[in-house]
MIDOSE-1310 file (N, C-alpha, C; in nm, 2 decimals, decimal comma, always signed):
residues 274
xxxx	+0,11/+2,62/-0,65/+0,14/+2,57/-0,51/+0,24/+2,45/-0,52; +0,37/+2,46/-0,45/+0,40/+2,33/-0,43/+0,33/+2,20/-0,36; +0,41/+2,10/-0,42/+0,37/+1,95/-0,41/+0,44/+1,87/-0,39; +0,39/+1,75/-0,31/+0,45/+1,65/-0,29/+0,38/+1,53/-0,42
xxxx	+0,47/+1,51/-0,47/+0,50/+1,37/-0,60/+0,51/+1,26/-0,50; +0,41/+1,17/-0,54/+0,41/+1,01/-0,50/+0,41/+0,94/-0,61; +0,47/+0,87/-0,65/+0,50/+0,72/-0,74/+0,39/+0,60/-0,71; +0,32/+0,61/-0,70/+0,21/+0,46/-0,63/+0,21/+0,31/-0,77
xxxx	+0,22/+0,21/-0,70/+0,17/+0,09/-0,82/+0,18/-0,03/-0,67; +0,13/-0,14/-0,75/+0,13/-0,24/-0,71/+0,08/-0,37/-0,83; +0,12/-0,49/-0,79/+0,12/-0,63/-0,83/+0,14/-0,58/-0,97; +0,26/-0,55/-0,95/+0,38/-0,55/-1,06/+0,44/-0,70/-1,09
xxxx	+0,41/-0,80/-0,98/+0,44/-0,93/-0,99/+0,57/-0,92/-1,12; +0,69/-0,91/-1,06/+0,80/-0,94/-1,13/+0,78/-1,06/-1,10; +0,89/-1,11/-1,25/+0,91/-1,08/-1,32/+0,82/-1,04/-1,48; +0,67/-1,08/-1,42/+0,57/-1,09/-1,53/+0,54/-0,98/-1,60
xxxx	+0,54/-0,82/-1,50/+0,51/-0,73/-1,57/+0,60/-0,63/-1,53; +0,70/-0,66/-1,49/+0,86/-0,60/-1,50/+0,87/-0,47/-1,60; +0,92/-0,54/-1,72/+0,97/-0,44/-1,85/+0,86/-0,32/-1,87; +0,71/-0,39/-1,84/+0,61/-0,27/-1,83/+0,61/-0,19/-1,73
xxxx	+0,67/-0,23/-1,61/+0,69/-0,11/-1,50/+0,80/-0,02/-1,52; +0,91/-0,06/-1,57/+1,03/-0,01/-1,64/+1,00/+0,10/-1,73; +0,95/+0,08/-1,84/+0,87/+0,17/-1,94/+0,77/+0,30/-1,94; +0,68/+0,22/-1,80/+0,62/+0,37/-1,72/+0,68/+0,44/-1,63
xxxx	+0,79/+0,39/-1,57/+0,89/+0,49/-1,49/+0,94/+0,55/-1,60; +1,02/+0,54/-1,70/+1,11/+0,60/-1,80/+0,97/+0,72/-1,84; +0,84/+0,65/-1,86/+0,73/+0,79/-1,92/+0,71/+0,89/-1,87; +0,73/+0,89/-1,75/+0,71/+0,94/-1,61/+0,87/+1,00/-1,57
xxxx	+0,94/+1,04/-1,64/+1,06/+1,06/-1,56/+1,03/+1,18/-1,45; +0,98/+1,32/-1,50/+0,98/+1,43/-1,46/+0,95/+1,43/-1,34; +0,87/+1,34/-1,29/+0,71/+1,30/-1,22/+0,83/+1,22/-1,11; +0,92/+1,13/-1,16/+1,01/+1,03/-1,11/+1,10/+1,09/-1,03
xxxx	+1,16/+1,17/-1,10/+1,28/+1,29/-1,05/+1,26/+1,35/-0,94; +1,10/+1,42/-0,94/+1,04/+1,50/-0,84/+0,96/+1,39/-0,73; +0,97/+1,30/-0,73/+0,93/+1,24/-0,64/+0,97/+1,22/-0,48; +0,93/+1,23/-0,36/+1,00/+1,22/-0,20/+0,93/+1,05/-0,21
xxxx	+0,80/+1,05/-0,26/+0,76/+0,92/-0,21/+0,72/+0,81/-0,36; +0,74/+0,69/-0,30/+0,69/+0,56/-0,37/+0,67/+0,48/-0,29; +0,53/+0,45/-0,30/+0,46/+0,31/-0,28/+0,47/+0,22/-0,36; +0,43/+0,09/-0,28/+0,40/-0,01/-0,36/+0,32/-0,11/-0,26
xxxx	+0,21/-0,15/-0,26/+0,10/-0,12/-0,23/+0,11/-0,33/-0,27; +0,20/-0,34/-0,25/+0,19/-0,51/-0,24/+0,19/-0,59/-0,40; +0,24/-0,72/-0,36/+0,26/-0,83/-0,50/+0,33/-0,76/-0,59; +0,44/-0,67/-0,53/+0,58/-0,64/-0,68/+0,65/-0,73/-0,72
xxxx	+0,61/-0,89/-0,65/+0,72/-0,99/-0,69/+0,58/-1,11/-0,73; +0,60/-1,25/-0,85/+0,53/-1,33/-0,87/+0,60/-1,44/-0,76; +0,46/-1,46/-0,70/+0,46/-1,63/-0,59/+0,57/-1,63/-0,51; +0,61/-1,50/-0,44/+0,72/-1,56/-0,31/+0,87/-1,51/-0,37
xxxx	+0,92/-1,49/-0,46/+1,00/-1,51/-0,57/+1,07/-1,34/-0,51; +1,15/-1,40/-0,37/+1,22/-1,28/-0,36/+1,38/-1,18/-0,42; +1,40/-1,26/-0,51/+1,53/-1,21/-0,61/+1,43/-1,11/-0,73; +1,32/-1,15/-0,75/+1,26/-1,11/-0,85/+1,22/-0,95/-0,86
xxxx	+1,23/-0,91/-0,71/+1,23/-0,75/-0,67/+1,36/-0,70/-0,64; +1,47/-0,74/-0,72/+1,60/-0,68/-0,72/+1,61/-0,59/-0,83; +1,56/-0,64/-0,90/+1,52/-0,52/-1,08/+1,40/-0,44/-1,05; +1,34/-0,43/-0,97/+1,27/-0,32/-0,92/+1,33/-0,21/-0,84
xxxx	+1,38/-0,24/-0,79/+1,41/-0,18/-0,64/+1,54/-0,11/-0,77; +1,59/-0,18/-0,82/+1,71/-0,12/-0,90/+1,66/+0,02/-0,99; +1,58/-0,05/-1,05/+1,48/+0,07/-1,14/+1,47/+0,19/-1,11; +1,37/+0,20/-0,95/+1,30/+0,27/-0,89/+1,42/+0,31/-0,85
xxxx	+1,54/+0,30/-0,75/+1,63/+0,40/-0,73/+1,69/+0,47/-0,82; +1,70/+0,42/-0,97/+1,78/+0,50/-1,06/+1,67/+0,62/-1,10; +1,53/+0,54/-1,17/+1,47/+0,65/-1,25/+1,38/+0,75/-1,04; +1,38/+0,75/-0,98/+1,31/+0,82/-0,81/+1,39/+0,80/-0,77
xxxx	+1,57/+0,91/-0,78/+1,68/+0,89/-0,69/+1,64/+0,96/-0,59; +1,55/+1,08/-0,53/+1,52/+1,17/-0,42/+1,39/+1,09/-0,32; +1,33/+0,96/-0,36/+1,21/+0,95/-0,36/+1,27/+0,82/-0,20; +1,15/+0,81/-0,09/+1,18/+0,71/-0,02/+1,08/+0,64/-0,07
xxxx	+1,12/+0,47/-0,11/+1,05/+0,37/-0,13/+0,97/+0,33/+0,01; +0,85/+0,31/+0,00/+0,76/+0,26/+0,13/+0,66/+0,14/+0,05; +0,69/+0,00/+0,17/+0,60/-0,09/+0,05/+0,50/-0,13/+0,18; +0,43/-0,19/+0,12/+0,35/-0,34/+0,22/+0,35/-0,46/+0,16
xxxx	+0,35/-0,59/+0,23/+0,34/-0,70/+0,17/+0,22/-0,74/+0,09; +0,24/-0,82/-0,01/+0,07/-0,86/-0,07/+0,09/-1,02/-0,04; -0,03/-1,08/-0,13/-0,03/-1,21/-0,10/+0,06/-1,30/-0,18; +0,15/-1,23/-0,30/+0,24/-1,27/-0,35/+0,38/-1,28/-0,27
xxxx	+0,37/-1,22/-0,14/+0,52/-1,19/-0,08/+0,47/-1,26/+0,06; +0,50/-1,39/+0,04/+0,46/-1,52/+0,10/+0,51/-1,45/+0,25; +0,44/-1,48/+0,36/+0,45/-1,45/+0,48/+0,54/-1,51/+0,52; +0,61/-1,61/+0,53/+0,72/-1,70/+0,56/+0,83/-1,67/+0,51
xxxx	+0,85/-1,55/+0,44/+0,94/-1,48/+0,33/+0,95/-1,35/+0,37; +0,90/-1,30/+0,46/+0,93/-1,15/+0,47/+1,03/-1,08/+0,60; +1,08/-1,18/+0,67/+1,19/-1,14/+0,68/+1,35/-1,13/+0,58; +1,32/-1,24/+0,50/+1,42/-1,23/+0,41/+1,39/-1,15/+0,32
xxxx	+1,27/-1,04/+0,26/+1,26/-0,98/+0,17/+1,30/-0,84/+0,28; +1,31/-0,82/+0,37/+1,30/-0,72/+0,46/+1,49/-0,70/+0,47; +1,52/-0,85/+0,51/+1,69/-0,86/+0,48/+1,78/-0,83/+0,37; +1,74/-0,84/+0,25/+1,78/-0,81/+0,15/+1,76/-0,74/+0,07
xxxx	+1,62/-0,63/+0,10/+1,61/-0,52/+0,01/+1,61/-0,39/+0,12; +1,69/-0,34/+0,23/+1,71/-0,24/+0,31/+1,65/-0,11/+0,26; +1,70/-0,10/+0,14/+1,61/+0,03/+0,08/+1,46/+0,03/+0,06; +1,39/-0,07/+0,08/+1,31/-0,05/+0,14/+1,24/-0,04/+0,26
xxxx	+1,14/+0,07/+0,31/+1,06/+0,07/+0,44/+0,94/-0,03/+0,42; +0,97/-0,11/+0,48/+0,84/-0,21/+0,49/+0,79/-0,20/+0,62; +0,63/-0,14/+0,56/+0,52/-0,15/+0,69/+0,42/-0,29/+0,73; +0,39/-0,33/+0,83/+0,35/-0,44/+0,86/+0,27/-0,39/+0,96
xxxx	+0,12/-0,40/+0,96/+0,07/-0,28/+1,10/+0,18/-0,19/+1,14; +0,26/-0,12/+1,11/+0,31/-0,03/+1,16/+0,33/+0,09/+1,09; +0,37/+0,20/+1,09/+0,38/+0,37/+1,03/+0,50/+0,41/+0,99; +0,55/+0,53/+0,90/+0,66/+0,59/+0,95/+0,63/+0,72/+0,96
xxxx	+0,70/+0,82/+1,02/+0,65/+0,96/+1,01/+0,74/+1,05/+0,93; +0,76/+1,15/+0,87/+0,86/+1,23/+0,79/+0,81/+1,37/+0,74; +0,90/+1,43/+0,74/+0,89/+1,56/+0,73/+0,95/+1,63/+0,60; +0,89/+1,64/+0,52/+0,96/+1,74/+0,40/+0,90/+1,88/+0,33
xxxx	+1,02/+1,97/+0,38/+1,00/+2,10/+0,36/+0,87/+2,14/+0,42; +0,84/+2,09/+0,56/+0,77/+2,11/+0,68/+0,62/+2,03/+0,65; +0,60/+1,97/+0,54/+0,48/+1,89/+0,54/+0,51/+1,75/+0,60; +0,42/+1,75/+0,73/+0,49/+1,64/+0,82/+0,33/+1,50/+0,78
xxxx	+0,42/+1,42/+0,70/+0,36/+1,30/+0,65/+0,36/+1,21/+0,78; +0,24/+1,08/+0,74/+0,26/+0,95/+0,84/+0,18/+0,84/+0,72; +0,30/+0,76/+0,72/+0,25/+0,64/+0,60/+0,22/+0,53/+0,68; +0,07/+0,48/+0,73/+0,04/+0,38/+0,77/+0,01/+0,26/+0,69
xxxx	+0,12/+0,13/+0,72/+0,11/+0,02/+0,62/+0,08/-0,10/+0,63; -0,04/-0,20/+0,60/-0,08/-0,31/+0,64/-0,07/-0,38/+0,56; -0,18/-0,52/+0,57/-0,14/-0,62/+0,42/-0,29/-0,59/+0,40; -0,39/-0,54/+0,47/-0,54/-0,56/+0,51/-0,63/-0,64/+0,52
xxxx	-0,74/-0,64/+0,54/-0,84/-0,77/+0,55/-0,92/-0,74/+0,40; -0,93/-0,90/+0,46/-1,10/-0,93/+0,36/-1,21/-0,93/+0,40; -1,34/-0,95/+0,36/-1,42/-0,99/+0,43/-1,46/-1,14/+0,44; -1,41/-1,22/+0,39/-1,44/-1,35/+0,38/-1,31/-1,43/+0,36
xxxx	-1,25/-1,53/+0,46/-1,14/-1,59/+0,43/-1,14/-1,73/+0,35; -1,02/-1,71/+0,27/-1,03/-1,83/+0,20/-1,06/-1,95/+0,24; -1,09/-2,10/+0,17/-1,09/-2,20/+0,24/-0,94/-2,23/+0,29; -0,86/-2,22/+0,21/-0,73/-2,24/+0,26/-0,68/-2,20/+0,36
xxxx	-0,73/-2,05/+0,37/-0,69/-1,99/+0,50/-0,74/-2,09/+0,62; -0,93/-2,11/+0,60/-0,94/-2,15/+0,73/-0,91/-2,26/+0,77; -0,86/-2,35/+0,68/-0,81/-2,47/+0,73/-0,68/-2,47/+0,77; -0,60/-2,33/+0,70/-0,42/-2,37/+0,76/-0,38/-2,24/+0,87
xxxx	-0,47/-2,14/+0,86/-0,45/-2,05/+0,97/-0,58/-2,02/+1,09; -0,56/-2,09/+1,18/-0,66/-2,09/+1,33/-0,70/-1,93/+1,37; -0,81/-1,91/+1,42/-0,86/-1,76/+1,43/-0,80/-1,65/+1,30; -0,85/-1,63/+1,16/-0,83/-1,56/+1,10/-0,90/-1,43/+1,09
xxxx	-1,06/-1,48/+1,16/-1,11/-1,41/+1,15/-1,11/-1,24/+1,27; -1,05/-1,31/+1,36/-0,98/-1,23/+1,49/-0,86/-1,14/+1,37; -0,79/-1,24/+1,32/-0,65/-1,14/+1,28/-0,70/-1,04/+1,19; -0,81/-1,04/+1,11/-0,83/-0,94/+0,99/-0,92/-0,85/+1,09
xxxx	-1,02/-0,86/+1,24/-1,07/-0,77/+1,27/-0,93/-0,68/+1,38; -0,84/-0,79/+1,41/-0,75/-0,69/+1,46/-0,66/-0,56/+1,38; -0,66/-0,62/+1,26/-0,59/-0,53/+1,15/-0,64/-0,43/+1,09; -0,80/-0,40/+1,15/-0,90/-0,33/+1,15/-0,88/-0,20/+1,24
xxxx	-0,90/-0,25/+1,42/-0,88/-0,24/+1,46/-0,78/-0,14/+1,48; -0,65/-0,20/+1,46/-0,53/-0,12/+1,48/-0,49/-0,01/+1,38; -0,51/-0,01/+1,23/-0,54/+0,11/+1,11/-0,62/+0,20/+1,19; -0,77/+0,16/+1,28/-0,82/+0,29/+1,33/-0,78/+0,35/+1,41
xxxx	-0,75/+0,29/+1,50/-0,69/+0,34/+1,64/-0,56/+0,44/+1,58; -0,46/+0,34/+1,53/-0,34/+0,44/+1,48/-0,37/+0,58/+1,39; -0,44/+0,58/+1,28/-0,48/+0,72/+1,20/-0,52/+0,77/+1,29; -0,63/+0,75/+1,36/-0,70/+0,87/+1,46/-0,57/+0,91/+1,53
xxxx	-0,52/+0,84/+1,61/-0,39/+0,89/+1,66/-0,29/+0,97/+1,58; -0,25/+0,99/+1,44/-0,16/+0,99/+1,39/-0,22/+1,16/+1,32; -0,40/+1,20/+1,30/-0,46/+1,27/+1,24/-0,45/+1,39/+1,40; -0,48/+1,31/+1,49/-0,46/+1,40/+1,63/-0,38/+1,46/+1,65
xxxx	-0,26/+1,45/+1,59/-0,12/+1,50/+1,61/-0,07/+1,60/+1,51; -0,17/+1,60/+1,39/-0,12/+1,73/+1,24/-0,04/+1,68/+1,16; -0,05/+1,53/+1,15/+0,01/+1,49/+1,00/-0,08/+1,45/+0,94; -0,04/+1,47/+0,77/-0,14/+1,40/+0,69/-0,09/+1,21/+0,66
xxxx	-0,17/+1,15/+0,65/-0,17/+1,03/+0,69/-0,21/+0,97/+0,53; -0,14/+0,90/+0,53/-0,18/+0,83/+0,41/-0,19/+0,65/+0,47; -0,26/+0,57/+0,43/-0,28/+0,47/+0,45/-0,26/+0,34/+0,33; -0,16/+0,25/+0,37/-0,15/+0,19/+0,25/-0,20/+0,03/+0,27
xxxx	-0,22/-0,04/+0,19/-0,28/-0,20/+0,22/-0,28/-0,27/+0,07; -0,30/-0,39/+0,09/-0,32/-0,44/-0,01/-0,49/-0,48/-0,10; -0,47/-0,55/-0,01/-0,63/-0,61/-0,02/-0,73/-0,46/+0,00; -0,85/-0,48/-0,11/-0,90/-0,29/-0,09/-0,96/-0,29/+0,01
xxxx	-1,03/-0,15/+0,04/-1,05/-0,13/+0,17/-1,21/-0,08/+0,15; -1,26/-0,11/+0,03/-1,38/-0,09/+0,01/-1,44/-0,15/-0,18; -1,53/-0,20/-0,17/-1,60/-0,26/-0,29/-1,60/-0,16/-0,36; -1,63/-0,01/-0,40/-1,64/+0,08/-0,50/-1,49/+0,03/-0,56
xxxx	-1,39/+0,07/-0,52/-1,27/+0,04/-0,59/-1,22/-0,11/-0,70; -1,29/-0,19/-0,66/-1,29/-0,35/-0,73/-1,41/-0,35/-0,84; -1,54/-0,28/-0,86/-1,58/-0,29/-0,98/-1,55/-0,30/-1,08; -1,59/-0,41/-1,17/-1,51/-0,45/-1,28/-1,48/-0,58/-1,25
xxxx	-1,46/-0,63/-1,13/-1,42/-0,79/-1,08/-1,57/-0,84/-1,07; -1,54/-0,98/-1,06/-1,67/-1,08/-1,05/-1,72/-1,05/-0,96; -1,85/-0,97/-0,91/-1,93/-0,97/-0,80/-1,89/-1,08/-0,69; -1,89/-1,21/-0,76/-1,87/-1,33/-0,66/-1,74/-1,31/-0,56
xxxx	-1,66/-1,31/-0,63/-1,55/-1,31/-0,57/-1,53/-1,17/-0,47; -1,58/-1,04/-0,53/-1,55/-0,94/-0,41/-1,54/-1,00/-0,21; -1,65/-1,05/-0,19/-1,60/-1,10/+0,00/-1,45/-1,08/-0,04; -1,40/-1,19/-0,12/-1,23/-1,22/-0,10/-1,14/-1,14/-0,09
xxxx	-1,17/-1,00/-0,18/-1,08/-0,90/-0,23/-1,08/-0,79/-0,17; -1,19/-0,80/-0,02/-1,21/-0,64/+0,01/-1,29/-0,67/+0,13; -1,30/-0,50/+0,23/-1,30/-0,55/+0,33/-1,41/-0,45/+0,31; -1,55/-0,45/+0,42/-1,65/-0,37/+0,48/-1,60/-0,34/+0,58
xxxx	-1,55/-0,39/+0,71/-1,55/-0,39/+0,77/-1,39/-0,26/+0,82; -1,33/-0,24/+0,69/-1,19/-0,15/+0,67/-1,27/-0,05/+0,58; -1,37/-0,02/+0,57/-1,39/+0,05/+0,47/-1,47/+0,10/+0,58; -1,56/+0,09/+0,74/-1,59/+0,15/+0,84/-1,45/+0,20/+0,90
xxxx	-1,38/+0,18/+0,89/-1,27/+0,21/+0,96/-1,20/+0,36/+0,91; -1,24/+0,28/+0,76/-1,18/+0,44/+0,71/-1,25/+0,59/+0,73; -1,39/+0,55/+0,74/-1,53/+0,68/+0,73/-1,49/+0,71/+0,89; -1,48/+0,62/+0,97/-1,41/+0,68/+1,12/-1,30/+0,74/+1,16
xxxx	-1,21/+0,66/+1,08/-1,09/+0,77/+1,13/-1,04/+0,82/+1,03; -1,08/+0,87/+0,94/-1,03/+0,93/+0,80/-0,91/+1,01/+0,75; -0,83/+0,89/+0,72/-0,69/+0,94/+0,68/-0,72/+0,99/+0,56; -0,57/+1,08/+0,49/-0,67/+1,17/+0,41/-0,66/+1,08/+0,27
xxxx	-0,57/+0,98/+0,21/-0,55/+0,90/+0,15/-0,53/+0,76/+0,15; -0,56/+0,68/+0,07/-0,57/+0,54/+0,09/-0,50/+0,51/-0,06; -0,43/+0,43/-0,07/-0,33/+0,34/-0,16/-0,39/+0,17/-0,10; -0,44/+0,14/-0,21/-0,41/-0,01/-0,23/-0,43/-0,09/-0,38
xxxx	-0,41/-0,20/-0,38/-0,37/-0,28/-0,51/-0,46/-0,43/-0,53; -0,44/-0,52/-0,59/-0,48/-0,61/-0,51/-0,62/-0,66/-0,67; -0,69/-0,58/-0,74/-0,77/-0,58/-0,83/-0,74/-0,54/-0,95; -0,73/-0,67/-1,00/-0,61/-0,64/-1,13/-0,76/-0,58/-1,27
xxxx	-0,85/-0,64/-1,23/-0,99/-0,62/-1,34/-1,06/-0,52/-1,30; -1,02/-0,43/-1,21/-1,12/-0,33/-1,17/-1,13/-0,21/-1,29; -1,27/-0,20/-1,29/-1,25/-0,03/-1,38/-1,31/+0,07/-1,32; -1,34/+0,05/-1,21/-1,35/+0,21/-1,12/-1,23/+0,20/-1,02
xxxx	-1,14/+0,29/-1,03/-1,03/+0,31/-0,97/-1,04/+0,40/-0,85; -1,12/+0,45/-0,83/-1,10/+0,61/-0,74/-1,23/+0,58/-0,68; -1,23/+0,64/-0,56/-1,38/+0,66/-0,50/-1,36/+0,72/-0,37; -1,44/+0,81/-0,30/-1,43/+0,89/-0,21/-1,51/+0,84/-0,08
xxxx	-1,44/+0,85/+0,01/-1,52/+0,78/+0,14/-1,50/+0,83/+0,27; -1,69/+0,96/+0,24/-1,64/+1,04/+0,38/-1,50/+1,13/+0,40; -1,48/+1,18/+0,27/-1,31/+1,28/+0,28/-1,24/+1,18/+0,25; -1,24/+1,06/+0,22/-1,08/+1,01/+0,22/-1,08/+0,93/+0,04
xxxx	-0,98/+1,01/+0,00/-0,92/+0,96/-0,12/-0,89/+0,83/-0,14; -0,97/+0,72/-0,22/-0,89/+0,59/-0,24/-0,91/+0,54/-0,35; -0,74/+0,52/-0,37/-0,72/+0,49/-0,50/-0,66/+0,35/-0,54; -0,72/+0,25/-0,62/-0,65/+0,17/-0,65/-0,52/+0,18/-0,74
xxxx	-0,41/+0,10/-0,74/-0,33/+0,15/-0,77/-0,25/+0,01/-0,85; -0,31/-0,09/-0,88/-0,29/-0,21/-0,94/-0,24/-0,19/-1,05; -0,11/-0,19/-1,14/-0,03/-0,23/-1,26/-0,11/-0,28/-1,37; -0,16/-0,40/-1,35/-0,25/-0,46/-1,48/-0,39/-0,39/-1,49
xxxx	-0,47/-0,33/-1,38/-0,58/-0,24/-1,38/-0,56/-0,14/-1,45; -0,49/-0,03/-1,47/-0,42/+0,06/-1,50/-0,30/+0,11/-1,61; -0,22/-0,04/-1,66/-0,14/-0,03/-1,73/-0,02/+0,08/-1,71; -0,02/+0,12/-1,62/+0,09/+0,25/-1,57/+0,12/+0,22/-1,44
xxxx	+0,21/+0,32/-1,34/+0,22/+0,37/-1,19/+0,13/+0,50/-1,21; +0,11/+0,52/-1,13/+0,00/+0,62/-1,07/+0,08/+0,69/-1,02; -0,01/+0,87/-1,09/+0,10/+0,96/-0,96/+0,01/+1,06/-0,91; +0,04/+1,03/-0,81/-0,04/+1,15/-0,68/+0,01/+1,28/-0,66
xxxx	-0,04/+1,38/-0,64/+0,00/+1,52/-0,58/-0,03/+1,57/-0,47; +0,04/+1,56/-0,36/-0,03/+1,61/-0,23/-0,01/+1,76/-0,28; -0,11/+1,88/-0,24/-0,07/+2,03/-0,22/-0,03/+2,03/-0,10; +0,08/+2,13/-0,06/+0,17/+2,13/+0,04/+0,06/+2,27/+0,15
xxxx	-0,02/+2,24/+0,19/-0,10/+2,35/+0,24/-0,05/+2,37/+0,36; -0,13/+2,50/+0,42/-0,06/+2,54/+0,52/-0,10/+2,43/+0,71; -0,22/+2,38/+0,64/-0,26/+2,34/+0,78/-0,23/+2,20/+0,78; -0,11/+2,13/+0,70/-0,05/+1,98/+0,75/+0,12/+2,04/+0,80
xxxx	+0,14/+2,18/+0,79/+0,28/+2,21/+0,79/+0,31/+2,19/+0,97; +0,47/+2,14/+0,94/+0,52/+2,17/+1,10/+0,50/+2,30/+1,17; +0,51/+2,36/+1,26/+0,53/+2,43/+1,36/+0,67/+2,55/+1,31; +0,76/+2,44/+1,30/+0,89/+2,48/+1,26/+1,00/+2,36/+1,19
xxxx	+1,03/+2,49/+1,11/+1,17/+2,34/+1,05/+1,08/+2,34/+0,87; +1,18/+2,30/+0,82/+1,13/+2,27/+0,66/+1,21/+2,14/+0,62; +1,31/+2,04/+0,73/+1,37/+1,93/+0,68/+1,30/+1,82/+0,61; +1,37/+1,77/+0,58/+1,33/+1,55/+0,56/+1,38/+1,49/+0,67
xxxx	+1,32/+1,47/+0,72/+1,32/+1,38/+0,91/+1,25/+1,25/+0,92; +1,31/+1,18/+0,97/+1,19/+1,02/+0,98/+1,23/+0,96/+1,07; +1,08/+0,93/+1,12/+1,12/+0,82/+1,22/+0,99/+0,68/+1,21; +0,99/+0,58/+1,24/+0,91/+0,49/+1,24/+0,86/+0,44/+1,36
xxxx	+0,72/+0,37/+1,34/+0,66/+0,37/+1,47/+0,57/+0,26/+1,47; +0,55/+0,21/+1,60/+0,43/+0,10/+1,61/+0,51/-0,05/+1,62; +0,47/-0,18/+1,64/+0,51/-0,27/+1,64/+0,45/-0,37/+1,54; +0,55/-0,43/+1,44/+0,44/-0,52/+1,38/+0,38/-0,65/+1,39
xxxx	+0,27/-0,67/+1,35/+0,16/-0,75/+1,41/+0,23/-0,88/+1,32; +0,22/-0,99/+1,35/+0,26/-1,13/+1,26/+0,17/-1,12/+1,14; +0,19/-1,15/+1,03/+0,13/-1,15/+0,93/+0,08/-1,31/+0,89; -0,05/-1,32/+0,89/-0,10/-1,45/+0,91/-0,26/-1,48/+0,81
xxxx	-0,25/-1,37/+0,71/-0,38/-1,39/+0,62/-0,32/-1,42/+0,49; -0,45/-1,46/+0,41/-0,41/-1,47/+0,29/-0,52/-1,40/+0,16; -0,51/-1,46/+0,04/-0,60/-1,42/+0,00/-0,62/-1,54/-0,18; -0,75/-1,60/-0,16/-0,79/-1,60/-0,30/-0,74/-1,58/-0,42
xxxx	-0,71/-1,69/-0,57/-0,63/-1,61/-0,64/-0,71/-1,63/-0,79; -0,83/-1,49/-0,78/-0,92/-1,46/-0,86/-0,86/-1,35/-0,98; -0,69/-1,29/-0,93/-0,73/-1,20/-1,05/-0,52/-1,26/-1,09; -0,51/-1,43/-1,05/-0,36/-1,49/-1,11/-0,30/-1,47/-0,98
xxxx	-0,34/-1,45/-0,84/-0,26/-1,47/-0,77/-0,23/-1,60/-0,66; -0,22/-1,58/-0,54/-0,22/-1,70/-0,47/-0,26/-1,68/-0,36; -0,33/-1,79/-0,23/-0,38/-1,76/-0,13/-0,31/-1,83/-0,01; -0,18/-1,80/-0,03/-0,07/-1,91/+0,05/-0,01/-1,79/+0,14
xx	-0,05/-1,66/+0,13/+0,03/-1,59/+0,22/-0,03/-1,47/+0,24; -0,06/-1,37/+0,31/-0,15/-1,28/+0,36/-0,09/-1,15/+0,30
């Protein structure tokens, strides 16, 4: 049966683990070649350090020339920075509460992409961002509302975020620290509106990677968790197909929300930007 090839990684934090992301694209060529999609599921750059995803982005187009790059921000890609990372890396689709939709060889995809919540905000957050706790239930919120919409319509929906969207996936991290890293309250969101996939990153010490919730695939997809990118296979079955048409079409959708969380920095990261 044909497939759709996804590329997935995250908190590649260039420049630190760079040459190792370089090395598993090159292992991966075949996998790379045949790819429509690549995620990156947040923190591809260390501390804000937006030149440092110029040798990514370079990478990824040479070894995934057919592939569209789709990222979301992590807490490494400082909120006060992501217009300029948005400005100067065009080849990438950067989701922010928002989707895109596309079509290839009639499998009509919808990549919903957030930064996500936690369940517990840093102290930093609560002292330098006012109502945080409103913005991570809105970001909640709006993932449900949108998939359910997006699953109503006959696309397969994949969902991407940073921060995980459920505690099975972070085992292997300090119990203590999970509130910081993950959300309950997105992990109800997903058993309700059940997209069929979930991508996120975010848990560099996890050693359960995969876990199922309610039908929905979610995989961490962290760099140092893993030591590799991650590659996914959608089967191209008959009941996500268009109507008509077998193109690559896209269009993007939704408006995005300000990005105003942060997160904890339990596994080397920072909690200066959401």
């Amino acid at each position: 049966m044909e497939q759709l090839v996804i590329v997935a990684t995250s908190d590649v934090h260039s420049p630190r683990y760079l040459m190792h992301y370089m090395s598993a694209l090159a292992r991966h060529s075949d996998d790379c070649t045949a790819a429509r999609l690549v995620v990156w599921a947040g923190d591809m750059v260390e501390r804000g350090r937006v030149s440092a995803l110029r040798p990514v982005v370079e990478v990824t187009r040479r070894r995934c020339p057919s592939a569209r790059i789709v990222a979301v921000f992590g807490n490494e890609e400082y909120m006060d920075r992501e217009n300029e990372f948005v400005r100067r890396y065009p080849q990438v689709v950067w989701l922010n509460d928002t989707y895109i939709t596309f079509e290839t060889r009639g499998l009509r995809i919808a990549v919903y992409g957030t930064r996500g919540a936690i369940d517990k905000p840093t102290p930093w957050q609560r002292r330098h961002i006012p109502g945080i706790e409103r913005v991570y239930a809105e970001r909640v919120r709006r993932l449900r509302e949108e998939v359910k919409r997006l699953k109503s319509q006959g696309y397969y929906v994949i969902a991407v975020m940073h921060y995980a969207p459920t505690r099975l996936t972070i085992e292997g991290e300090d119990p203590s620290i999970w509130p910081y890293m993950a959300s309950l309250a997105m992990e109800a969101a997903i058993r309700d509106a059940k997209p069929d996939l979930v991508i996120h990153g975010h848990a560099h010490h996890a050693k359960r990677l995969e876990a199922w919730i309610n039908g929905t695939h979610v995989v961490n997809v962290a760099f140092p968790a893993r030591g590799d990118v991650t590659i996914l296979r959608v089967p191209m079955s008959r009941a996500a197909y268009a109507e008509a048409g077998a193109g690559d079409e896209s269009s993007t959708g939704g408006e995005a929300q300000p990005a105003a969380t942060g997160s904890p920095p339990p596994s080397g990261g920072s909690d200066k930007s959401g």
